[in-house]
N, C-alpha and C positions, 0 to 999 in steps of 0.2 A: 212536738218538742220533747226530748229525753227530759225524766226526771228521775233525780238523782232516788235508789234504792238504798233501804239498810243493810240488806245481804242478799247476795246469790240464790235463795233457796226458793221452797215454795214458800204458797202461801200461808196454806195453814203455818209452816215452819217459820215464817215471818212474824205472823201473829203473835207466835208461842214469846217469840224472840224478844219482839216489843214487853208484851204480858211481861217478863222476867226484868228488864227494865227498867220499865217504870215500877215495878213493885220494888225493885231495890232503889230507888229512888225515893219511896217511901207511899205510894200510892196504896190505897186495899183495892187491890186487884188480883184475882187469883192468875198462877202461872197456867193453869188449864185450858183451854179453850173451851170453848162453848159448846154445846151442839147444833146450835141452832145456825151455821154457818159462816160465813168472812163477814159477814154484812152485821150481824149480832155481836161479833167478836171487835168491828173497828169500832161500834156503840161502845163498848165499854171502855176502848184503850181512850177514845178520845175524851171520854168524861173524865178520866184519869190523868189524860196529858198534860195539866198545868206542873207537873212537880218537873215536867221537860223543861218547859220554859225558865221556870223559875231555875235552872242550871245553869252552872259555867260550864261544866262537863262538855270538851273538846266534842264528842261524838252527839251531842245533843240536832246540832243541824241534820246530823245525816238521819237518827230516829223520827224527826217531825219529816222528814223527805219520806221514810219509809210511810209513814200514816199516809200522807197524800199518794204516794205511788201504788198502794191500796186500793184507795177510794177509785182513781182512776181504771181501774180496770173491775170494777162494780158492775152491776148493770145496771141500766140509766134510772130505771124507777127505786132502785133501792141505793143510791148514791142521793139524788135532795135534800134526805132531812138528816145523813150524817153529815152532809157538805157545811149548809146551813149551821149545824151544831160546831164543827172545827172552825168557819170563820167569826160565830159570835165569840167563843175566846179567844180566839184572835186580835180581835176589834178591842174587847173589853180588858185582855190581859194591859193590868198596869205593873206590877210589881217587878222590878228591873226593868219593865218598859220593852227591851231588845226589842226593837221596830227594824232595824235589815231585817233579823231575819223574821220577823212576823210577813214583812211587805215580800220577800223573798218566797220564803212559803204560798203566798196568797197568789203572788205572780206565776210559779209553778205551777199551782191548783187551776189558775184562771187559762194559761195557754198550753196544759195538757189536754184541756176537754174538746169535745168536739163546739166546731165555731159557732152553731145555732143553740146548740145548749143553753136553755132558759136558766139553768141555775148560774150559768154563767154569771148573771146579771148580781145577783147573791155575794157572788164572789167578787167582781168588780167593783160595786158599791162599798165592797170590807176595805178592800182594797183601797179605795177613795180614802175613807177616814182616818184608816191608819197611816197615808201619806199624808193629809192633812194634819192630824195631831201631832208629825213630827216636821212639819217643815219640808217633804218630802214630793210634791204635787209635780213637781219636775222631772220626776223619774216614770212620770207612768203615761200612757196616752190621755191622755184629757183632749185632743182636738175635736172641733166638733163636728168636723166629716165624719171621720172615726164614728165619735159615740153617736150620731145620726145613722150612720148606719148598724150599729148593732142595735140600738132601736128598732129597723126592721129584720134583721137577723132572729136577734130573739122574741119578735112579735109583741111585744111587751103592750099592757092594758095602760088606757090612759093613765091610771092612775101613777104604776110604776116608770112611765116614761116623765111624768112629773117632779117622784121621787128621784131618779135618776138624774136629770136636768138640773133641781133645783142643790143634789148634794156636790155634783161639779162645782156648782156655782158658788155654794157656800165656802168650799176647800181652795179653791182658787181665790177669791176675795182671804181668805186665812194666810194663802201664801203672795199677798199681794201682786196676783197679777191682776191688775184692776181691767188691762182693755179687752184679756179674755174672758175673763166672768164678765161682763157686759152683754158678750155677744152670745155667752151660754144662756142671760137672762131674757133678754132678746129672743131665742131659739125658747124660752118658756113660756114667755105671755103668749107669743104668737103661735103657740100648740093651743090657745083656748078659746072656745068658741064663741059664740052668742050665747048659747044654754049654760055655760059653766064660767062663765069671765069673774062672775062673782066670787068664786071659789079661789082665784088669785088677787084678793084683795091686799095680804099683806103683801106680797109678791110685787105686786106692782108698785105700793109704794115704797119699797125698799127700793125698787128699780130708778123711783124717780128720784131720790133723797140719794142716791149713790152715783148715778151721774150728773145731778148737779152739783155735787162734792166732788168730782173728779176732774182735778186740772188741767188733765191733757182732754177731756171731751170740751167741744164746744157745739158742737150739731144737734139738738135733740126734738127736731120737727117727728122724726119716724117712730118716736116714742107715742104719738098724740094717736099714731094712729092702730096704736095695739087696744085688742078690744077690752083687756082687764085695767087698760089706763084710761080708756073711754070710759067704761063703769063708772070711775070716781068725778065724771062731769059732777060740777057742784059741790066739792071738797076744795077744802082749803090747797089741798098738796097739787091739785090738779091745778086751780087756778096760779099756783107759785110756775107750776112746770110753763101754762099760757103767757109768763109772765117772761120768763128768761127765753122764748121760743119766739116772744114779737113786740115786746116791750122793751123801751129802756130804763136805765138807773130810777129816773122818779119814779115808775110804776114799783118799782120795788121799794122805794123810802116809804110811798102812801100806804104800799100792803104792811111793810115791816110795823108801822105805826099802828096800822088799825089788828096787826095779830101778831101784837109782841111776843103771848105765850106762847104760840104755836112755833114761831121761826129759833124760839130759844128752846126748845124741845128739840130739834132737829141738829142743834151742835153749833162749837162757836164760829164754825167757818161763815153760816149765811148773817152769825151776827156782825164778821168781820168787813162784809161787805159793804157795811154800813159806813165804813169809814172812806168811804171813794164819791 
């Protein structure tokens, strides 16, 4: 994918360009460059670059294009921890908010690099929340072939493949798509084993409290059989889940009576039910 440049030049020359810039923007950053090379010099612009953001200034997009089309042409081990560092302000800038072009920036960043690129993952996750916080989830791939397979693309440790999985999910329930976060939660319990089912304990029961809230599900036998919702055999939420899975109405008046606090914890929809 081309990404857009701030000028024609080299790179030191670019750098200088930047440097100049953002200090008349009001940054303390000297016009010098560094000696310590591009990789020392994009450290400093990007610790510097919120006074970009915080611009109206017309050329502002093409300056944060120039930072990323920098970074990209880095070499891979000294691109991680400035990548990391431009998408945490990224994520975190609030002040004017400008979310195009934060998600713009972050889209460029993510589909210039090479496809197996682990920091990818870095950059996708920023990605996620800044579409997330803006109502935005429909602009970006979220399918879960897709992100199924850049799970084995970037090789990613259980842990991250967790992280991953679960911020899908969260962003997707924020932009109410309720039947694909489902199927992204689904795609999370069933990543967990016998050794670790524990470890998705809240996980599971948000899974089960959200499709039983959820009026277009009606099927939730294949739930019973994830092994972080097996864990909770002999919890209340489990036995609710056995309950809409192969019981009728009175099973549920007798439970609702003997765990009134419980079922009015969980929202007034399962108290609504009471009335049928």
């Amino acid at each position: 994918m081309s990404v857009p440049a701030f000028i024609d030049i080299t790179e030191e020359d670019q750098a200088s360009e930047l440097r100049a810039y953002i200090k008349s923007k009001g940054a303390e950053i000297s016009e010098e460059n560094s000696e310590g090379g591009l990789h020392v010099d994009l450290a400093q612009i990007i610790e510097a670059c919120d006074v970009c953001l915080k611009d109206e200034d017309k050329d502002v997009e093409s300056v944060m294009n120039s930072i990323v089309s920098l970074l990209l042409i880095l070499e891979a081990e000294k691109q991680e921890a400035l990548i990391e560092s431009l998408c945490e302000k990224l994520v975190k800038f609030r002040e004017g908010d400008r979310p195009t072009l934060r998600m713009q920036l972050l889209s460029n960043l993510f589909h210039g690099m090479d496809e197996n690129a682990l920091v990818r993952y870095t950059v996708y996750c920023s990605l996620v929340k800044v579409a997330a916080a803006c109502n935005a989830i429909t602009f970006i791939p979220t399918e879960l072939d897709q992100v199924r397979k850049w799970i084995v693309d970037w090789n990613l440790t259980t842990d991250k493949k967790h992280t991953l999985l679960r911020l899908v999910y969260e962003a997707l329930v924020d932009c109410k798509k309720s039947e694909a976060a489902a199927k992204v939660m689904v795609e999370l319990l069933g990543s967990y084993t016998e050794d670790n089912a524990s470890q998705a304990r809240v996980d599971a029961h948000r899974c089960i409290v959200r499709a039983l809230k959820d009026p277009n599900t009606f099927l939730f036998d294949h739930l019973l059989a994830l092994k972080p919702v097996r864990f909770l055999e002999g919890e209340l939420i489990h036995d609710l889940l056995t309950i809409f899975v192969s019981a009728k109405l009175a099973a549920y008046v007798k439970f609702y009576q003997s765990n009134k606090d419980f079922i009015d914890s969980l929202g007034k929809y399962f108290r609504y039910l009471m009335r049928f």
